[in-house]
C-alpha positions as CSV (number, residue, x, y, z in Angstrom):
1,X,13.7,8.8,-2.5
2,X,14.5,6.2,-5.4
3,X,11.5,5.7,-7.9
4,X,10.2,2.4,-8.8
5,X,11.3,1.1,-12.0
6,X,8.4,-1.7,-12.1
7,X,5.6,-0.7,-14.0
8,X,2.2,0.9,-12.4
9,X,-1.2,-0.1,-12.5
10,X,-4.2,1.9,-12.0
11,X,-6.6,0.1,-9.9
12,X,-8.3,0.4,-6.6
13,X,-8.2,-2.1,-4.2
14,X,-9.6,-1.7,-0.7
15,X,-7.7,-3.0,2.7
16,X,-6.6,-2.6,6.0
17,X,-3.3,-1.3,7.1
18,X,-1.3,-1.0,10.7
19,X,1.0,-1.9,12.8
20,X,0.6,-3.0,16.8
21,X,-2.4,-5.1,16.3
22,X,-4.1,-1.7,15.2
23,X,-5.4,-1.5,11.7
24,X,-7.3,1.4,9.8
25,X,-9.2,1.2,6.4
26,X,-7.5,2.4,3.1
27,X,-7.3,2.2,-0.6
28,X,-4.7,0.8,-2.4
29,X,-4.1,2.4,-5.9
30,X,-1.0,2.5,-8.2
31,X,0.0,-0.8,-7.6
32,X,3.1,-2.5,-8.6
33,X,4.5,-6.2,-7.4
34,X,6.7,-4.5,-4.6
35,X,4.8,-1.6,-4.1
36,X,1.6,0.4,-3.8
37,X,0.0,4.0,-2.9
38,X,-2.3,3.5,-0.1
39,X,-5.1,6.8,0.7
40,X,-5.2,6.9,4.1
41,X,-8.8,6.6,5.8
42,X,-7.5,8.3,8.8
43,X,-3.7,7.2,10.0
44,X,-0.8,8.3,8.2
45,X,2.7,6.1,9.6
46,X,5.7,7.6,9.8
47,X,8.5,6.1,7.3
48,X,10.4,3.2,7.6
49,X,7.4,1.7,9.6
50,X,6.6,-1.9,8.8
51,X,3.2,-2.3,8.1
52,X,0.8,-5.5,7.8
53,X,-1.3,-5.2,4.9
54,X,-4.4,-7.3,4.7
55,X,-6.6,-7.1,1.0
56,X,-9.3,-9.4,-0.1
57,X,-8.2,-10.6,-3.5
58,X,-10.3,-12.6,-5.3
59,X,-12.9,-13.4,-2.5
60,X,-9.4,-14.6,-0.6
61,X,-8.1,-12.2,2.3
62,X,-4.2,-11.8,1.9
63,X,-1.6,-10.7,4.4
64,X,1.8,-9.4,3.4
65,X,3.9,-7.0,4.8
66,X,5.3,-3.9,3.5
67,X,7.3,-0.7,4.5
68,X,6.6,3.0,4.4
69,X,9.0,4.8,1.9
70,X,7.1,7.9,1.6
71,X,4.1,10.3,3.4
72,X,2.0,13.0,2.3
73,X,3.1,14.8,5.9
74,X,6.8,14.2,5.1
75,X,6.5,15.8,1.0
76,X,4.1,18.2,1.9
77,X,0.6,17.1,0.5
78,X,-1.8,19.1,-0.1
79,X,-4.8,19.1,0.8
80,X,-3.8,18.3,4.1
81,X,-7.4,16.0,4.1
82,X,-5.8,13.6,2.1
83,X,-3.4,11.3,3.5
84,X,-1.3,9.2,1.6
85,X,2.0,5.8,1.9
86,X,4.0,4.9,-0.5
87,X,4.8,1.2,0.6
88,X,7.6,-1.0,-0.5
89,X,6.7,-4.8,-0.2
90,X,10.2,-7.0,-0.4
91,X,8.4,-10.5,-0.5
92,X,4.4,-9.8,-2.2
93,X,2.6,-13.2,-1.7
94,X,2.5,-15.6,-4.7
95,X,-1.8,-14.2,-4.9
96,X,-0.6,-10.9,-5.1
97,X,1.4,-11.5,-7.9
98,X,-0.8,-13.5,-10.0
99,X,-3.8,-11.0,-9.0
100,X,-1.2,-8.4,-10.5
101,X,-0.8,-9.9,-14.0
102,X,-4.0,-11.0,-14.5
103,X,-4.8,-7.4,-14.3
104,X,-2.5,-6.3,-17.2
């Protein structure tokens, strides 16, 4: 597993993740511009799953798509209660960005 070498930031943002037209609550945290940790309300997906991720960013709703690098099933998590993704975005939204460096 390679390591990002864009810096992190610390915030929590709420959304909704899936794939098939199926979508679960999470929380996004440790966010960088192509990628996030997202705690899992309920449905881990297995790795190298594209996933449509949809957060409200500045009263705006914002689609983008990502991919599953990482799962807390796959390195072993514990507690097994929480359920984390490590998700690579290749092409964040322009919002995203912006939402990014206004946080900084």
């Amino acid at each position: 597993m390679e390591n990002r070498s864009e810096k992190r930031i610390q915030h929590r943002i709420e959304l909704m993740y899936g794939c098939n037209d199926t979508y679960c609550p999470g929380t996004a945290v440790n966010l960088s511009p192509h990628g996030m940790r997202i705690h899992a309300e309920s449905q881990i997906v297995a790795i190298d799953r594209e996933v449509r991720l949809v957060l409200t960013l500045d009263g705006q709703p914002v689609s983008m798509t990502g991919f599953v690098r990482w799962n807390s099933e796959v390195l072993d998590l514990q507690p097994e209660a929480d359920r984390h993704l490590g998700i690579y975005v290749p092409d964040p939204p322009l919002s995203y960005l912006d939402y990014l460096y206004r946080l900084n």
